[in-house]
PyMOL Python script that loads the backbone (N, CA, C, O; Angstrom):
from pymol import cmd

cmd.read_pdbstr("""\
ATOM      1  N   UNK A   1     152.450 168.439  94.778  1.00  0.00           N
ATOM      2  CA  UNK A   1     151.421 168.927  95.670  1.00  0.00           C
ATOM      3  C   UNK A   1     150.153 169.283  94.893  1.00  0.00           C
ATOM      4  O   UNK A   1     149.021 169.167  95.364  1.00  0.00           O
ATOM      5  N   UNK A   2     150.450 169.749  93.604  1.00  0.00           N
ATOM      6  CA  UNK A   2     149.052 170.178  92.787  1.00  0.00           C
ATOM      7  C   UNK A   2     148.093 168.710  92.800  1.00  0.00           C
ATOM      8  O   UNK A   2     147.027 168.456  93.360  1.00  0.00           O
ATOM      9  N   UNK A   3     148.796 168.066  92.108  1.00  0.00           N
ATOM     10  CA  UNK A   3     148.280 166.657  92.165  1.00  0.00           C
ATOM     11  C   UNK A   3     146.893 165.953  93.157  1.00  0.00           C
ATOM     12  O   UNK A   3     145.809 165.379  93.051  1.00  0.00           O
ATOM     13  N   UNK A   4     148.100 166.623  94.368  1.00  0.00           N
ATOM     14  CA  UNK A   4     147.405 166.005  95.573  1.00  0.00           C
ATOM     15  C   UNK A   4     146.055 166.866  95.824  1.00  0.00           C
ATOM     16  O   UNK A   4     145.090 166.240  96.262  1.00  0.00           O
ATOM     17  N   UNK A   5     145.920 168.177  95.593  1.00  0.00           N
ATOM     18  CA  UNK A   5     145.115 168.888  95.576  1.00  0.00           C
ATOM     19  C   UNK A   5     144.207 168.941  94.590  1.00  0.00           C
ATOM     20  O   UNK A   5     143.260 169.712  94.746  1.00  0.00           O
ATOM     21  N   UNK A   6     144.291 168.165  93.405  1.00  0.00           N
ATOM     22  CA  UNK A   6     143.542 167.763  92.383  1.00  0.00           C
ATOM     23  C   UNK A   6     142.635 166.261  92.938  1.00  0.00           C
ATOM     24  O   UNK A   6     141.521 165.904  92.554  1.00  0.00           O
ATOM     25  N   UNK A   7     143.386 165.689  93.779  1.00  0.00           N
ATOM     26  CA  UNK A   7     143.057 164.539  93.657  1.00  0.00           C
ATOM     27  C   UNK A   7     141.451 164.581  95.038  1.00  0.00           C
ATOM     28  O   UNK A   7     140.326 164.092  95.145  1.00  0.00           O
ATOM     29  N   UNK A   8     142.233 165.360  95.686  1.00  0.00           N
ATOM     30  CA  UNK A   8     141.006 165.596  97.257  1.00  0.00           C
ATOM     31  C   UNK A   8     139.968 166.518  96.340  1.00  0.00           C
ATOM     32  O   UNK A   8     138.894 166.728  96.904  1.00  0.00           O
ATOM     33  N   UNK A   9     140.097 167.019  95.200  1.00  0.00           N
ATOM     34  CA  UNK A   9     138.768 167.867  94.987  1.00  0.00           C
ATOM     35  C   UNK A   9     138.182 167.085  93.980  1.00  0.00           C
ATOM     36  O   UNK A   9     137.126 167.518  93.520  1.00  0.00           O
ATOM     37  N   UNK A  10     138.652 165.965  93.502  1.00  0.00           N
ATOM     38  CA  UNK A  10     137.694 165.061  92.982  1.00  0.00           C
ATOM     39  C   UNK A  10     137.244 164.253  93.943  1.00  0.00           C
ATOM     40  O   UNK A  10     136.070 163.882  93.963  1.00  0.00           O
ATOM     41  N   UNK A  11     138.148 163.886  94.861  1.00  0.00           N
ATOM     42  CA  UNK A  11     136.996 162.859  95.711  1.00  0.00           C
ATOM     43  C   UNK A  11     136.009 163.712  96.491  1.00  0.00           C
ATOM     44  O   UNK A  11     135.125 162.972  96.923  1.00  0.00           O
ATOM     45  N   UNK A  12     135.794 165.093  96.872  1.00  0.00           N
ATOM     46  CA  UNK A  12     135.146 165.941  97.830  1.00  0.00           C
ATOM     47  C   UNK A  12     133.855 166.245  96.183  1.00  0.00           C
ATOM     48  O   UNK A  12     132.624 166.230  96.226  1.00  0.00           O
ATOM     49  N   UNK A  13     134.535 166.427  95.244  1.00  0.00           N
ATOM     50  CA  UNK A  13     133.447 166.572  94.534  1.00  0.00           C
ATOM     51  C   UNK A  13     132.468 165.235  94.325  1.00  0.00           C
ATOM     52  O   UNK A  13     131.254 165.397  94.199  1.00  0.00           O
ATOM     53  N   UNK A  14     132.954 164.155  94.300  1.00  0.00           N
ATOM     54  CA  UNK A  14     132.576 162.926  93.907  1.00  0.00           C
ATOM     55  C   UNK A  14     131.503 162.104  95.024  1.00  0.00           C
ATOM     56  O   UNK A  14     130.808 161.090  94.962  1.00  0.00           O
ATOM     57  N   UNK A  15     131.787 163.118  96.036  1.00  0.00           N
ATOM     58  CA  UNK A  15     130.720 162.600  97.353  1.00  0.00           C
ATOM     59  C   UNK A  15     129.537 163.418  97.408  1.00  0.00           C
ATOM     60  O   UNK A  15     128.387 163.062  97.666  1.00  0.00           O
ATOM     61  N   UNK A  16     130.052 164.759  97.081  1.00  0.00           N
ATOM     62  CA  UNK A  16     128.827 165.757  97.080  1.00  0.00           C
ATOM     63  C   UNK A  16     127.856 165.353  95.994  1.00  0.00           C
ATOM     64  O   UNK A  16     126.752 165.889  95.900  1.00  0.00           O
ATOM     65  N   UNK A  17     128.196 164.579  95.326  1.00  0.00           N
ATOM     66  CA  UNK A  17     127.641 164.203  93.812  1.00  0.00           C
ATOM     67  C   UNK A  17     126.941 163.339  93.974  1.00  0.00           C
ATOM     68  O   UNK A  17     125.810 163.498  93.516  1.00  0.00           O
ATOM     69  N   UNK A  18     127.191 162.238  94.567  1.00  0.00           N
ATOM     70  CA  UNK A  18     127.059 160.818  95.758  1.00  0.00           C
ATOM     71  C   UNK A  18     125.652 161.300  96.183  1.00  0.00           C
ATOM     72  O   UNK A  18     124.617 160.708  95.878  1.00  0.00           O
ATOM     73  N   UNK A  19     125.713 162.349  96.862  1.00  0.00           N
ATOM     74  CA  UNK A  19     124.861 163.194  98.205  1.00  0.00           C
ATOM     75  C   UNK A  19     123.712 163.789  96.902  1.00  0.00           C
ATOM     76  O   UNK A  19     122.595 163.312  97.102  1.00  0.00           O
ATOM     77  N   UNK A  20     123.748 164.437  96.015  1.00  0.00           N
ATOM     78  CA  UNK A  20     122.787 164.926  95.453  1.00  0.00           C
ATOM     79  C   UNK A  20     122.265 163.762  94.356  1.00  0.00           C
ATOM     80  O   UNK A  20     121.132 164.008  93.942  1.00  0.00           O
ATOM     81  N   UNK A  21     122.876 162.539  93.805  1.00  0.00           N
ATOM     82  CA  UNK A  21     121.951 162.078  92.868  1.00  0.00           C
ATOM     83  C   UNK A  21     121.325 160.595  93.876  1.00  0.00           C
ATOM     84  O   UNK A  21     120.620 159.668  93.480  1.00  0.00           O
ATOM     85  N   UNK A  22     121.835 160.810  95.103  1.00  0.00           N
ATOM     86  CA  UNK A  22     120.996 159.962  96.200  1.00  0.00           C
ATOM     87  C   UNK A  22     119.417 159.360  96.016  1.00  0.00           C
ATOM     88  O   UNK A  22     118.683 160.326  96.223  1.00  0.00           O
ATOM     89  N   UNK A  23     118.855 158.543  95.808  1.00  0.00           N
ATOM     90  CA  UNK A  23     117.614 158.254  96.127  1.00  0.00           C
ATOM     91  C   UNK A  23     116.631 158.839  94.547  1.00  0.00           C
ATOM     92  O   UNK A  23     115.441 158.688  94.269  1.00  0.00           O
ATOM     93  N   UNK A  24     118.020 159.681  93.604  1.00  0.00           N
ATOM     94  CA  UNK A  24     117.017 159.587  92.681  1.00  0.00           C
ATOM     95  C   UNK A  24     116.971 158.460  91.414  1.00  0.00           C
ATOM     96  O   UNK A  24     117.985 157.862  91.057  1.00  0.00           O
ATOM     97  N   UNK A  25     115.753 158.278  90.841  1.00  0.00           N
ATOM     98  CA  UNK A  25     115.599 156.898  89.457  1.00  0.00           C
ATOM     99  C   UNK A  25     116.592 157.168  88.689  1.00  0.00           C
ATOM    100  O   UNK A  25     117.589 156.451  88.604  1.00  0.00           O
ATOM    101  N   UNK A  26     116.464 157.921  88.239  1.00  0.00           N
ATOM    102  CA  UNK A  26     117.204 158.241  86.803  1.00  0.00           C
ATOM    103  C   UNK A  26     118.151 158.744  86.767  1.00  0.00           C
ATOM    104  O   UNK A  26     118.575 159.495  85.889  1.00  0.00           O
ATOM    105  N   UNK A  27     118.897 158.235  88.224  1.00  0.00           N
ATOM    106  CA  UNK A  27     120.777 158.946  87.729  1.00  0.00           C
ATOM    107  C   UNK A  27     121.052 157.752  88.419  1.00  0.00           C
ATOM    108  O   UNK A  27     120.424 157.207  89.326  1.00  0.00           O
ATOM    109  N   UNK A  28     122.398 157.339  87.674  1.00  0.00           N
ATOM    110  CA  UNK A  28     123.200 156.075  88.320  1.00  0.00           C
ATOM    111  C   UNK A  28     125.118 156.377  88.199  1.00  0.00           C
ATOM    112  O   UNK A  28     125.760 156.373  87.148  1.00  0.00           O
ATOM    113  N   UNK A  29     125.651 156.606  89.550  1.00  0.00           N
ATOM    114  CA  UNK A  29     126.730 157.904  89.398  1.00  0.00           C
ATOM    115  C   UNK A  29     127.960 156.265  89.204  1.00  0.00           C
ATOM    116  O   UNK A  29     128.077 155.294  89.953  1.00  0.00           O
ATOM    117  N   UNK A  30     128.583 156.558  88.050  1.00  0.00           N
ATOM    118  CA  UNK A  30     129.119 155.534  87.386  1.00  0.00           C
ATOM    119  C   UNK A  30     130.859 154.935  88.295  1.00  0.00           C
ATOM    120  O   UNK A  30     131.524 153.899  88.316  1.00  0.00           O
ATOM    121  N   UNK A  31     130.948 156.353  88.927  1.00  0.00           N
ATOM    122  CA  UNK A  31     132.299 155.746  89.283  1.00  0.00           C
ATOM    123  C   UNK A  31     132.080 155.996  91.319  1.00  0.00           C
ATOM    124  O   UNK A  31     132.914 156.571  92.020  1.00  0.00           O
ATOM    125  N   UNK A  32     131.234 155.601  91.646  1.00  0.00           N
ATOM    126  CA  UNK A  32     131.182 156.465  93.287  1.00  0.00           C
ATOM    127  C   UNK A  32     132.858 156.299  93.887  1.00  0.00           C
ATOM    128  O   UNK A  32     133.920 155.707  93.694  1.00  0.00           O
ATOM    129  N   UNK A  33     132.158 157.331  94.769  1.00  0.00           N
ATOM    130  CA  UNK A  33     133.872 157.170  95.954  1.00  0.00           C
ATOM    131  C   UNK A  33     133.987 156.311  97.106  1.00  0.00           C
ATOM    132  O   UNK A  33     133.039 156.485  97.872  1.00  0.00           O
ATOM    133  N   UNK A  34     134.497 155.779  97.348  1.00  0.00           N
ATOM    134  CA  UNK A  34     134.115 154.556  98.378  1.00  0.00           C
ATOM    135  C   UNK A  34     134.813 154.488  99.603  1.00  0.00           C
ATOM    136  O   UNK A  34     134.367 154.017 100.650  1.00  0.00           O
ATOM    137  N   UNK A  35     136.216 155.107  99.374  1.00  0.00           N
ATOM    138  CA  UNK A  35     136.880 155.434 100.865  1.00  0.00           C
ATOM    139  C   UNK A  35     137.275 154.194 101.714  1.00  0.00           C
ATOM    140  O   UNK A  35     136.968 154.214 102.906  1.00  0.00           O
ATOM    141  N   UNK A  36     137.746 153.418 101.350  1.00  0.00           N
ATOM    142  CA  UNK A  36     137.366 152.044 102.159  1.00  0.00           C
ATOM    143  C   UNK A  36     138.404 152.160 102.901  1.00  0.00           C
ATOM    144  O   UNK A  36     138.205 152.077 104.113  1.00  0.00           O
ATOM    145  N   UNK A  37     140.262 152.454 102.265  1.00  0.00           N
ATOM    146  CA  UNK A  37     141.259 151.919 103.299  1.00  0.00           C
ATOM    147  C   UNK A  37     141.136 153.354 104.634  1.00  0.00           C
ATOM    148  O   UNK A  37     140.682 154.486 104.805  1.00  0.00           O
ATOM    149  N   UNK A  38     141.725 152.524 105.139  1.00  0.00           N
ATOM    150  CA  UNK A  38     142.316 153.468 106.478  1.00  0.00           C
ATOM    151  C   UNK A  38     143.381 154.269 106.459  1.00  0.00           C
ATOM    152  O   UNK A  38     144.497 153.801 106.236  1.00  0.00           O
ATOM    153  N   UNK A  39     143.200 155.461 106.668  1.00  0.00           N
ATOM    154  CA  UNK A  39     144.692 156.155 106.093  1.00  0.00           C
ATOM    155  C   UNK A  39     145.132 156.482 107.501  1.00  0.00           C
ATOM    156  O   UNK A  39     144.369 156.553 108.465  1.00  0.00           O
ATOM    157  N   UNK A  40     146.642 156.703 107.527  1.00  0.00           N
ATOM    158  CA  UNK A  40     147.154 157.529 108.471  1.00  0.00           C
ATOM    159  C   UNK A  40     146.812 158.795 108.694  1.00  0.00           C
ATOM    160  O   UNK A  40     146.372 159.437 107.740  1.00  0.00           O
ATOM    161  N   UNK A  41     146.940 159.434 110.012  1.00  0.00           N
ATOM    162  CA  UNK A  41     146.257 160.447 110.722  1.00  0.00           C
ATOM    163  C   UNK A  41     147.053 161.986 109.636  1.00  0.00           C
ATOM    164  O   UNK A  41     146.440 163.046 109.505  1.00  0.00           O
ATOM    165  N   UNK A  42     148.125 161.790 109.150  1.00  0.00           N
ATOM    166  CA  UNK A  42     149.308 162.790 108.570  1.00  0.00           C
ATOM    167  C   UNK A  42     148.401 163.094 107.270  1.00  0.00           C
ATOM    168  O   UNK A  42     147.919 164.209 107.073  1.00  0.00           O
ATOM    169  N   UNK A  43     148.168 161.738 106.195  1.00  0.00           N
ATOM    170  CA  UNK A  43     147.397 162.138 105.348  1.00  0.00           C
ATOM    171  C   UNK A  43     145.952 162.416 105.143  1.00  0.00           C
ATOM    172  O   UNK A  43     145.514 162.995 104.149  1.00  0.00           O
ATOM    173  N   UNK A  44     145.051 161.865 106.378  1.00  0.00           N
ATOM    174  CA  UNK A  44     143.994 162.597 106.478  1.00  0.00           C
ATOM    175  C   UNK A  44     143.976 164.466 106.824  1.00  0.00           C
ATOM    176  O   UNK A  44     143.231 165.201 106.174  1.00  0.00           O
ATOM    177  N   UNK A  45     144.921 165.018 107.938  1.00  0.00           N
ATOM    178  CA  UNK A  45     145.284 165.946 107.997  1.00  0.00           C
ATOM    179  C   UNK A  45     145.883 166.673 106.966  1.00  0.00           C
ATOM    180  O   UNK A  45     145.826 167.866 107.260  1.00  0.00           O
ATOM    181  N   UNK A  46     146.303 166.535 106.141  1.00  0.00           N
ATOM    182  CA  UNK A  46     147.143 166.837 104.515  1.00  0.00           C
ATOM    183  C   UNK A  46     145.630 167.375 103.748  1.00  0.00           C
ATOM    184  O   UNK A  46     145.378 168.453 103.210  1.00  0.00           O
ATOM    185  N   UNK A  47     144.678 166.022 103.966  1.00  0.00           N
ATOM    186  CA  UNK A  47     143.781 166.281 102.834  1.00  0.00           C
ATOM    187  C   UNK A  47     143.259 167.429 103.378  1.00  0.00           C
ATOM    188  O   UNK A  47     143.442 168.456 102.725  1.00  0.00           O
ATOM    189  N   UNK A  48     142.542 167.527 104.605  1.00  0.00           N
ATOM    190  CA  UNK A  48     141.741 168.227 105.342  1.00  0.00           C
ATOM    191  C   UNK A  48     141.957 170.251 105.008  1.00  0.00           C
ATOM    192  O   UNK A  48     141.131 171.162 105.082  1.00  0.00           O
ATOM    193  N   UNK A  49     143.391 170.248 104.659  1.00  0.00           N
ATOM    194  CA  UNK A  49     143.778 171.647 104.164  1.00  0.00           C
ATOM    195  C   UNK A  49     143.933 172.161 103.385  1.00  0.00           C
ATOM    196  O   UNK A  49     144.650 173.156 103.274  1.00  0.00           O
ATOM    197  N   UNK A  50     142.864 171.271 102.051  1.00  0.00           N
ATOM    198  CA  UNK A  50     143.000 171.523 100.867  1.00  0.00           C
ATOM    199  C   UNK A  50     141.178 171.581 100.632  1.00  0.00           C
ATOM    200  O   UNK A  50     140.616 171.517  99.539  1.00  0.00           O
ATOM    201  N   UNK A  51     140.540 171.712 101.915  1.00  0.00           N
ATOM    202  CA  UNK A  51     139.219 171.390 101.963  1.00  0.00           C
ATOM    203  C   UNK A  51     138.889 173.095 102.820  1.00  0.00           C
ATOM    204  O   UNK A  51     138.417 173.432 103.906  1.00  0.00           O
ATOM    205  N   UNK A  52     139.481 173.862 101.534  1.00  0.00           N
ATOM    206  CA  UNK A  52     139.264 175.698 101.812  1.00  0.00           C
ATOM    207  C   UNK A  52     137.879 176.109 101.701  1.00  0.00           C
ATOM    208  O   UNK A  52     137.102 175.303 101.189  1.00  0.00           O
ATOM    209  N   UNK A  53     137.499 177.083 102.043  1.00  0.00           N
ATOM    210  CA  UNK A  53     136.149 178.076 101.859  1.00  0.00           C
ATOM    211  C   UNK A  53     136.077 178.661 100.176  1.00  0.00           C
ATOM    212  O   UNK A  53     134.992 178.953  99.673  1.00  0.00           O
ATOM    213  N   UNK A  54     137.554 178.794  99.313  1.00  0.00           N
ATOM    214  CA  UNK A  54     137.354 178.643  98.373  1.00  0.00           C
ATOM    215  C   UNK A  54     137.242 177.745  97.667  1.00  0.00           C
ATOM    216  O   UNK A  54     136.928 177.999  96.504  1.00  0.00           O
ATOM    217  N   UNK A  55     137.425 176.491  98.024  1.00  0.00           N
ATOM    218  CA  UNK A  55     137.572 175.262  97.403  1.00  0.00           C
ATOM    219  C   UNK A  55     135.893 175.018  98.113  1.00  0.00           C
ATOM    220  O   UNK A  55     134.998 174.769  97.305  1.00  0.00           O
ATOM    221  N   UNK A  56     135.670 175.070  99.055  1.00  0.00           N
ATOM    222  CA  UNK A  56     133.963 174.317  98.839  1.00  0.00           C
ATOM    223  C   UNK A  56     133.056 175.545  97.707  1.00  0.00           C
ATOM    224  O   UNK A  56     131.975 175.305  97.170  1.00  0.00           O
ATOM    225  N   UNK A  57     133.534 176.323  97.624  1.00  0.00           N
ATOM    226  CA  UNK A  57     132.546 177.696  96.740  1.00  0.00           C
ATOM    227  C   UNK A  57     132.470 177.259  95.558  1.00  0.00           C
ATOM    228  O   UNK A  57     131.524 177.716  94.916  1.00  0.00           O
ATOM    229  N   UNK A  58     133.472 176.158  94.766  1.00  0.00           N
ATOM    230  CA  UNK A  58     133.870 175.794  93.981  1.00  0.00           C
ATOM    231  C   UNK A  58     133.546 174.516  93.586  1.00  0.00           C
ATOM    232  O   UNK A  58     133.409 174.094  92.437  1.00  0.00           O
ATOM    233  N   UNK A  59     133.416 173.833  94.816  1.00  0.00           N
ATOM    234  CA  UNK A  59     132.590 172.477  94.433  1.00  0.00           C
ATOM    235  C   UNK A  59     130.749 172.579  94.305  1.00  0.00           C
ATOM    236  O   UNK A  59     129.938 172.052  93.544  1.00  0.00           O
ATOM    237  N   UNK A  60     130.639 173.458  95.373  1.00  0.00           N
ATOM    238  CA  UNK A  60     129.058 174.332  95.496  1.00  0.00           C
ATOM    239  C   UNK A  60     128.503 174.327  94.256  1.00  0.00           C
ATOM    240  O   UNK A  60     127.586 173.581  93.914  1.00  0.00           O
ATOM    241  N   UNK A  61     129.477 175.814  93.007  1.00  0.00           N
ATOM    242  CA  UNK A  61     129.261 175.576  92.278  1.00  0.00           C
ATOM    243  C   UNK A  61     129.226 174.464  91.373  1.00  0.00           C
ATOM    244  O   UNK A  61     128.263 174.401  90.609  1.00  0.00           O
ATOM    245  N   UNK A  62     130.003 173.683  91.332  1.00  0.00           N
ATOM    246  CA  UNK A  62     129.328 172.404  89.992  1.00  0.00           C
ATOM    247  C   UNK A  62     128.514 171.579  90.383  1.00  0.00           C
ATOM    248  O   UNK A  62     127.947 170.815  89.602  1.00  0.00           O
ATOM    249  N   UNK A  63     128.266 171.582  91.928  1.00  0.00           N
ATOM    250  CA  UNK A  63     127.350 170.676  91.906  1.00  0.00           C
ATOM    251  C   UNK A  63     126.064 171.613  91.857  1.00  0.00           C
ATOM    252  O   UNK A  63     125.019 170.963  91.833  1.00  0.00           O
ATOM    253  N   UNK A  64     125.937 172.739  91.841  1.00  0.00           N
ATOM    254  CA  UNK A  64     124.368 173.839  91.526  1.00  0.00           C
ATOM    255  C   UNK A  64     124.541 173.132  89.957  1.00  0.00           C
ATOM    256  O   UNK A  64     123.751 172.368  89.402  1.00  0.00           O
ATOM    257  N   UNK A  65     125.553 173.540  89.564  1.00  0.00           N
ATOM    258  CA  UNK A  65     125.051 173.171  88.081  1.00  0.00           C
ATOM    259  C   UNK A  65     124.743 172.157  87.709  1.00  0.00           C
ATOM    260  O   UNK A  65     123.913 172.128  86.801  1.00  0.00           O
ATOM    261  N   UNK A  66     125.371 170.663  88.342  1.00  0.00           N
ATOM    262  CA  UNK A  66     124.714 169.245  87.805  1.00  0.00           C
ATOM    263  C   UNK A  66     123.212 169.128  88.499  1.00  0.00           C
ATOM    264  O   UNK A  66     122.393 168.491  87.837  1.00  0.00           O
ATOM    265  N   UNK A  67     122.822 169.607  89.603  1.00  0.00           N
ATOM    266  CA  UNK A  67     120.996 170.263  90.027  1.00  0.00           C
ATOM    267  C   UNK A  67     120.218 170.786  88.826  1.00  0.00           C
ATOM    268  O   UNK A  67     119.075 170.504  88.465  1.00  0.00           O
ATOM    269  N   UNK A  68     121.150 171.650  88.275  1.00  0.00           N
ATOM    270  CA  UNK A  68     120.386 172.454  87.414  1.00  0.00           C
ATOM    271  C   UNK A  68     120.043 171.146  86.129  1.00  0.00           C
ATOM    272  O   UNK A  68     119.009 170.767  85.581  1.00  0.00           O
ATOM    273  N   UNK A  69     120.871 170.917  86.071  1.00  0.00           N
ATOM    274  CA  UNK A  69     121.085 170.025  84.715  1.00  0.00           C
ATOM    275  C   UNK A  69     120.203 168.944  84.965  1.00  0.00           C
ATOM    276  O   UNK A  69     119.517 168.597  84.003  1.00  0.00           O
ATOM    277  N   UNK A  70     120.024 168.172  86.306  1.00  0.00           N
ATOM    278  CA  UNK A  70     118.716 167.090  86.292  1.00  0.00           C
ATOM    279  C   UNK A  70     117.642 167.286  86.629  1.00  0.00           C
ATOM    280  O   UNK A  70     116.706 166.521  86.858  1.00  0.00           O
ATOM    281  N   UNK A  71     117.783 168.747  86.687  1.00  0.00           N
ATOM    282  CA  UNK A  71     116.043 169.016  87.191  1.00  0.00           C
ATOM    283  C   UNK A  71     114.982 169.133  85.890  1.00  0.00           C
ATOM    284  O   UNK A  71     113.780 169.314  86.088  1.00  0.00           O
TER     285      UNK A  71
END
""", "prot")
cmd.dss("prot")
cmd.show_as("cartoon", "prot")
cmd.util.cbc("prot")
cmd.orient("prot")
């Protein structure tokens, strides 16, 4: 289960990341997240509860800090 909860906070981080180096020159985000297959309704719901108020405070933070870092 850790795993799985490792794995949704890299892809939730990896979009927010997506979302902030958007539209700018000088960042090119090397691995994006792409999401393509279709998952069943069980494991979208699975991911969805690992997507806490402490877990976004947490992605918040690193992505303030990669802001900080390309500004």
């Amino acid at each position: 289960m850790a795993i799985d909860r490792i794995n949704e906070m890299e892809r939730w981080l990896n979009q927010e990341i997506q979302t902030l180096v958007q539209g700018l020159r000088h960042c090119k985000l090397l691995n994006p997240y792409i999401g393509g297959s279709r998952l069943p309704q069980a494991v979208t719901e699975k991911r969805k509860k690992f997507r806490t108020r402490l877990a976004r405070n947490k992605i918040r933070g690193i992505v303030n800090a990669v802001r900080s870092e390309l500004s």
